[in-house]
C-alpha positions in Angstrom: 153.8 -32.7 143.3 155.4 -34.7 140.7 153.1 -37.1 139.8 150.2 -34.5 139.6 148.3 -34.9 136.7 147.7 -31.3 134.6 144.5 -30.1 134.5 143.4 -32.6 137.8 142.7 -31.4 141.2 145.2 -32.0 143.6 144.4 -32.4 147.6 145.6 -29.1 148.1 143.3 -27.4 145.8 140.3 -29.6 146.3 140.8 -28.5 149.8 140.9 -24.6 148.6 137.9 -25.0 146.1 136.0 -26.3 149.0 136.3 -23.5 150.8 135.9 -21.1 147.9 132.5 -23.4 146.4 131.5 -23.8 143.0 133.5 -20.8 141.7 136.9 -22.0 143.3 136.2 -25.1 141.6 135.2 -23.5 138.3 138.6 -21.4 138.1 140.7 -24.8 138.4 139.1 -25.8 135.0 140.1 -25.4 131.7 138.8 -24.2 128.9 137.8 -27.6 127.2 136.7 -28.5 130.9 134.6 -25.6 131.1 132.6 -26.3 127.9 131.8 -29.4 128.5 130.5 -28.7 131.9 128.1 -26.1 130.4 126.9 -28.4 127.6 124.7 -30.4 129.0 122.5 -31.4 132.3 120.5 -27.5 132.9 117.1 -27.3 133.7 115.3 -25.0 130.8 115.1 -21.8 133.7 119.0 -22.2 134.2 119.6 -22.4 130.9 117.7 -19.4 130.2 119.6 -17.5 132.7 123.0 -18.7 131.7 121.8 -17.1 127.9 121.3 -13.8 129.4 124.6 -13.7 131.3 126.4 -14.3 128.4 125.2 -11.2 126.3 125.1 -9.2 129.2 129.1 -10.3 129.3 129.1 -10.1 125.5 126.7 -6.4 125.6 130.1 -5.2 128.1 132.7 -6.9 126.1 131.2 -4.4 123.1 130.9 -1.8 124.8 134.9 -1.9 125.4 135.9 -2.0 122.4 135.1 -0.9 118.8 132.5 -3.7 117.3 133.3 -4.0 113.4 130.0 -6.0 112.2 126.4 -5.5 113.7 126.4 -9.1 112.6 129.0 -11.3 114.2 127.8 -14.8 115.2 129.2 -16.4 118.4 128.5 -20.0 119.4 126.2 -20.1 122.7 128.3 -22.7 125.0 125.2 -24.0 126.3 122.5 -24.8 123.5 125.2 -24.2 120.7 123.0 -21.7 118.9 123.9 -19.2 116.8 123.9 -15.7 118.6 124.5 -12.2 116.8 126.8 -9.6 119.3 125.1 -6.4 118.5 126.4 -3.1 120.7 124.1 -2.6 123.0 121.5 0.4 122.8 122.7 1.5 126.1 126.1 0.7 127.9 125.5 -0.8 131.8 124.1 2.4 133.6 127.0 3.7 135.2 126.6 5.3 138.7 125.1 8.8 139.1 127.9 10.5 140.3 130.5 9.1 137.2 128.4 10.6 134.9 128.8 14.3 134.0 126.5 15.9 131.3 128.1 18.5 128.4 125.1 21.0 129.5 126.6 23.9 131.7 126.3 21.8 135.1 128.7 19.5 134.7 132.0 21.1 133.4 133.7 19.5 130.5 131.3 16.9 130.4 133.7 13.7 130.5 135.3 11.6 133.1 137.0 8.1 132.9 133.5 6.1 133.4 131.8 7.5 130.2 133.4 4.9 128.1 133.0 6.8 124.5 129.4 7.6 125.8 127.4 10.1 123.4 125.6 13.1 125.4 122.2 11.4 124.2 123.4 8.1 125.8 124.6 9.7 128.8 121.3 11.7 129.4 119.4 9.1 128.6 121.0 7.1 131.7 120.9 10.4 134.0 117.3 10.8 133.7 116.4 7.0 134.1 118.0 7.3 137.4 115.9 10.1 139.1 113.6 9.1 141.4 109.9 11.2 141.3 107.5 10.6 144.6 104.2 12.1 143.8 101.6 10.1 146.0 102.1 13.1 149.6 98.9 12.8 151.0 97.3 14.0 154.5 93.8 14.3 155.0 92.6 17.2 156.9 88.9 19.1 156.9 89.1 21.9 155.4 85.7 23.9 155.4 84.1 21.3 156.5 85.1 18.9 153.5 88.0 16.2 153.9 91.0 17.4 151.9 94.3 16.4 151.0 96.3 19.3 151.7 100.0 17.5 150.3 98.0 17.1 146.6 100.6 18.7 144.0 103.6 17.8 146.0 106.6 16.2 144.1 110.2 15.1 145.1 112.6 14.8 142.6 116.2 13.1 143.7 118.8 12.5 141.7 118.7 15.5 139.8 122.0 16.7 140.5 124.8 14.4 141.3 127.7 15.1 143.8 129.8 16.8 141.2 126.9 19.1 139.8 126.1 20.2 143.3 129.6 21.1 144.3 130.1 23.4 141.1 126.4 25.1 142.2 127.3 25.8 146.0 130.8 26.9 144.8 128.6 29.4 142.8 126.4 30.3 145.5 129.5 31.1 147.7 131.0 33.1 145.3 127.7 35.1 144.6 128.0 35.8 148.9 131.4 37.4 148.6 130.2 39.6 145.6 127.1 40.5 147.7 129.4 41.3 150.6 131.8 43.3 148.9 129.0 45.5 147.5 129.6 43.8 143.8 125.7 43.1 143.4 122.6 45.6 142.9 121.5 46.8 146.1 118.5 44.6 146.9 119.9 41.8 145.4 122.1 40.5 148.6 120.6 40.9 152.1 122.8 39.8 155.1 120.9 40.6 158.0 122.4 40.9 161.9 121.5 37.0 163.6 120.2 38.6 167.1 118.2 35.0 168.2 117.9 31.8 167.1 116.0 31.4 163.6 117.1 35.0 162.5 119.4 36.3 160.0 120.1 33.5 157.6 121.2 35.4 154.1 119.4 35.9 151.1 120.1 36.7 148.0 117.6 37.2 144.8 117.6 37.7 141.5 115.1 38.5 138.7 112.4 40.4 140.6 112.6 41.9 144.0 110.6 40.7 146.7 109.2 41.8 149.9 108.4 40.0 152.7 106.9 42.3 155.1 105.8 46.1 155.0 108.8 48.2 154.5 110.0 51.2 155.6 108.6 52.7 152.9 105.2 51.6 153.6 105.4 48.5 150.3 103.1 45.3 151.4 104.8 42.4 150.8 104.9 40.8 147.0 107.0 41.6 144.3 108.4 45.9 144.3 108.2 46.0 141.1 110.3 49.3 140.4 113.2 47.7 142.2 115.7 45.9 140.3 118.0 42.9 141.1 120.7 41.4 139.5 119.3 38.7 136.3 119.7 35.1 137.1 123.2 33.8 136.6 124.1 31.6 134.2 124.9 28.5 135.8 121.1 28.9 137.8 119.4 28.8 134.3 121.2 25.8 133.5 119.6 24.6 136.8 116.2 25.6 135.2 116.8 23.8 131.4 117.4 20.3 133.6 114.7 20.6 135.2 112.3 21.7 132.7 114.1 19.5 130.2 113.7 15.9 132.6 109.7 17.0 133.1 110.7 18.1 136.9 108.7 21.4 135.9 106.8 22.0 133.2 107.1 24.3 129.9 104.2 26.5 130.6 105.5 27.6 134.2 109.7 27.9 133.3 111.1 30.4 136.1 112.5 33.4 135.8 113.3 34.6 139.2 115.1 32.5 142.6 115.6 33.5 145.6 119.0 31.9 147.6 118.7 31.1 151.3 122.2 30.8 153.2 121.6 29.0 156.3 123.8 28.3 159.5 123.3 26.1 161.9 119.6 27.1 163.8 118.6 28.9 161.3 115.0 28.6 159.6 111.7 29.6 158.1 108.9 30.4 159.6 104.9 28.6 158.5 103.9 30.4 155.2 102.5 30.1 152.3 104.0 31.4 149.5 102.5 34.7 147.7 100.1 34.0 144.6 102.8 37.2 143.2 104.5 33.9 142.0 102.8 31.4 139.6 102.2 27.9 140.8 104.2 24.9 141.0 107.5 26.5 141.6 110.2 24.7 143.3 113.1 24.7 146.0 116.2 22.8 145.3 118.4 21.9 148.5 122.3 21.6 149.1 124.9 20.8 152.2 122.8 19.3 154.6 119.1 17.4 154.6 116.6 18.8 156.9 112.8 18.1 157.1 109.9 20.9 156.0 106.8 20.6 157.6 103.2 21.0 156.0 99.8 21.4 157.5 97.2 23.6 157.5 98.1 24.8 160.9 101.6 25.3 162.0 102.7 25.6 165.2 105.6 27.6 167.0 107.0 25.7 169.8 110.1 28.0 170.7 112.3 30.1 168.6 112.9 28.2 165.5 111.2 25.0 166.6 107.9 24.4 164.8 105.4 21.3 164.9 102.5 20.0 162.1 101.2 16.8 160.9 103.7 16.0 158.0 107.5 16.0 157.9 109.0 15.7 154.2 113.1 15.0 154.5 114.6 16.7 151.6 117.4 15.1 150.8 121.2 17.0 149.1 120.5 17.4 145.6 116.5 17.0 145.6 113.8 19.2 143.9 110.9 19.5 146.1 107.8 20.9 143.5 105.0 22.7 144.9 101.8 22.5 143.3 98.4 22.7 143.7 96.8 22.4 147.5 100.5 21.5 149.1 101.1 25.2 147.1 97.9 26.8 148.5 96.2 25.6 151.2 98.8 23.9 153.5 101.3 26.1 155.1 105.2 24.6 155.1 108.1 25.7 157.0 111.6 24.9 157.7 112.6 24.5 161.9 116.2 25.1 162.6 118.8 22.9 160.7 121.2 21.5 161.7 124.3 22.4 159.7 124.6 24.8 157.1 122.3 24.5 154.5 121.8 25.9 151.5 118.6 26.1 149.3 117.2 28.1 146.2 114.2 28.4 145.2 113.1 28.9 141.8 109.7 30.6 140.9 107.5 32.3 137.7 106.8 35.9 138.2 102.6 36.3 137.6 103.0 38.3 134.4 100.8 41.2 135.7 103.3 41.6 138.4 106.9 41.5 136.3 109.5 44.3 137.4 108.7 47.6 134.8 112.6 47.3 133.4 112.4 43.0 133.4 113.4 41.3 130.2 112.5 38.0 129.0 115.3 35.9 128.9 115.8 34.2 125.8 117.9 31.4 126.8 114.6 30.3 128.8 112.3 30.3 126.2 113.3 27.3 124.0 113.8 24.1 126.4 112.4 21.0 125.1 111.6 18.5 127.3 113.7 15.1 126.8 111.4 12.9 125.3 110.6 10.1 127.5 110.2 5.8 126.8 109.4 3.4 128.1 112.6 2.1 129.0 114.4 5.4 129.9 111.3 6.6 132.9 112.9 7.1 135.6 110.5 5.5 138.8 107.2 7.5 139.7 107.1 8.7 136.0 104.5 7.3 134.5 103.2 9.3 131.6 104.5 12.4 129.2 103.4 15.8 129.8 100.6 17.4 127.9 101.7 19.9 126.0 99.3 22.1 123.2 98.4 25.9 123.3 94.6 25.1 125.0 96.3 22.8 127.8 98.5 26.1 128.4 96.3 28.4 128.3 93.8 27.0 130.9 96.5 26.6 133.5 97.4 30.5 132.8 93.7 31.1 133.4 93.5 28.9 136.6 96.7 30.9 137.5 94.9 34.0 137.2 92.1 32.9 138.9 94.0 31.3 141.9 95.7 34.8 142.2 92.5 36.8 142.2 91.1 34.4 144.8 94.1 35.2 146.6 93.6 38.8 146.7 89.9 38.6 148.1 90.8 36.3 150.6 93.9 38.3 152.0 91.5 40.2 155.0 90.1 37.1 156.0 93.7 35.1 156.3 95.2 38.2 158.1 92.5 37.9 160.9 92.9 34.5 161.6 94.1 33.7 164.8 97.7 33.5 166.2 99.8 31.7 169.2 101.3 33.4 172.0 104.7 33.6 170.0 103.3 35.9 166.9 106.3 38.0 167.9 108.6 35.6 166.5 106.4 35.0 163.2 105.5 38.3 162.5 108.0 40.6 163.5 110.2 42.4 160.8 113.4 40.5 161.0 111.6 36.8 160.0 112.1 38.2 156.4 113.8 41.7 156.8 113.5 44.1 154.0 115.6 42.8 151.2 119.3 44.8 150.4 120.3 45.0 153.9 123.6 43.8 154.6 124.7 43.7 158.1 128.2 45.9 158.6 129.7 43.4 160.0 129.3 40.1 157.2 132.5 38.0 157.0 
């Protein structure tokens, strides 16, 4: 209209900003207008809050762009005090899935979101995002005295973002067609025939070879040690420095052996507990699809890869599940049928009694320091910093030992428990078939 006065609302806009609120009203202000409207009139709780809104605009603004002076001083709008625009320590945490890591796992290490970010800054805002749940318990009675069997469990999320997990099943796949082709070491790649429900899912190991059931050869299940497998490949120890390095596992116990499980749809894992061959905590890493493992201290078998017990974990793409401790050793766990494909790998320490005759130390494994945790970077659920001095080590090698000599005496008595009606399906060869096998007929 031509007699509209500039700067003034007109019907038409009053009508607008009425709809839109205070914000549609705001934008129809100038910048004079502006100021004086945040000059005066706030309670000392708004005022506050308007103050930290403006550095966190100013903290973004700095981040943007290339600050020349650690000392500039802006005029706060609203108490007209004198405030000094210092870059930030940190940027905004971007999201998980922007941020790719220079370490192996994440390619090049840059995308468009890391905005000039150092691989110190970028880590730091990785591992403040990983969520760590560490209170599992179930109560059962376990010779007589109430115990909680999930004690030692951890689950780590966050670990591995979308990106990072693509590049590792990518991997995995890859490792399959060179165990199909006959590229890896014999009893490295094991792709059995799927003759029922719950059978045949495909392993492949590396860094020790291990048996799950009496062989044709007469070996008891544990680790053969005059069989060799392929070494771990690199991108899996790269797996292993971020986990050790973000205090998901601990420097005393670093792997040095997986095992890969291939699953299609129905496939799964019978109730066991995993063989004291292997230190304690190791973990199991999971990719594709979630699906729920159940632990108790008695496991049922419904039907052909249907299983029931007292506590169902989810394990979500991308988590680290740790077992430790009595979810490690007293309570059995076990995997019913998923349902998609699924993809996991679990990552263990060899008992050093027990290492293949021709195994090497790696190295590359031998020198991971963990990232060094504040207060402001814990991600939730982490509450303190690992102990770490020779004494501390060397008592949980001793209670290692210990647990595994325990393990040994109590073997008779655990293989005359009782079983159900379906310890054909538990117990029979093909729930883990001799390693090396490769059906003749893998696509």
């Amino acid at each position: 209209m031509a007699g509209d006065i500039p700067g003034k609302l007109t019907d038409s806009d009053s009508d607008s900003a009425g709809r839109t609120g205070t914000i549609g009203l705001l934008k129809t202000l100038n910048r004079d207008e502006l100021l004086e409207v945040l000059s005066q009139g706030f309670c000392q709780h708004c005022e506050a809050l308007l103050e930290e809104r403006i550095h966190q605009l100013l903290n973004k603004r700095g981040s943007e762009s290339t600050v020349t002076s650690n000392n500039t001083l802006i005029s706060n709008p609203v108490t007209g005090k004198q405030l000094a625009r210092t870059p930030p320590l940190l940027p905004p945490p971007a999201a998980n899935a922007d941020i790719l890591l220079n370490d192996g796992l994440g390619g090049s290490g840059s995308t468009s979101s890391d905005n000039g970010l150092s691989e110190e800054q970028k880590e730091h805002i990785r591992f403040s995002q990983v969520v760590r749940k560490k209170d599992f318990v179930h109560m059962e009675k376990i010779n007589g005295k109430s115990m909680n069997v999930l004690k030692g469990l951890e689950l780590h999320t966050k670990v591995f973002n979308a990106e990072e997990q693509k590049k590792i099943i990518e991997c995995v796949y890859n490792l399959q067609r060179m165990g199909q082709k006959g590229q890896l070491r014999e009893r490295t790649y094991s792709e059995p025939r799927k003759w029922m429900r719950g059978k045949g899912r495909v392993t492949i190991q590396f860094g020790c070879c291990y048996n799950y059931a009496v062989d044709k050869n007469g070996n008891p299940p544990g680790i053969l040690r005059e069989e060799e497998v392929d070494p771990l490949p690199p991108l899996f120890k790269q797996m292993i420095k971020r986990m050790v390095r973000w205090h998901v596992l601990p420097t005393m116990c670093v792997p040095n052996s997986c095992i890969v499980n291939i699953y299609n749809e129905g496939d799964c894992i019978p109730p066991h507990i995993d063989h004291h061959d292997f230190l304690r905590p190791f973990c199991t890493v999971s990719f594709l699809t979630q699906c729920n493992i159940l632990f108790g201290s008695s496991l049922k078998i419904v039907n052909p890869g249907e299983f029931s017990g007292p506590v169902s974990i989810p394990l979500p793409v991308g988590s680290v599940l740790i077992l430790n401790g009595n979810g490690a050793d007293i309570a059995k766990h076990c995997v019913p049928a998923v349902p998609g494909k699924r993809i996991s790998i679990t990552f263990r320490r060899m008992e050093e009694s027990k290492l293949p005759y021709n195994f090497l130390p790696d190295p590359e494994l031998s020198r991971i320091k963990p990232f060094i945790v504040s207060p402001s970077s814990a991600p939730q659920g982490h509450h303190q910093k690992p102990v770490i001095n020779s004494s501390f080590v060397k008592a949980v090698v001793q209670q290692n030992q210990h647990r595994n000599d325990q393990a040994i005496k109590d073997k008779p008595d655990r293989e005359a428990t009782k079983t159900t009606k379906n310890d054909s399906f538990l117990c029979g060869n093909d729930d883990f078939p001799p390693l090396g096998k490769a059906s003749k007929g893998a696509s």
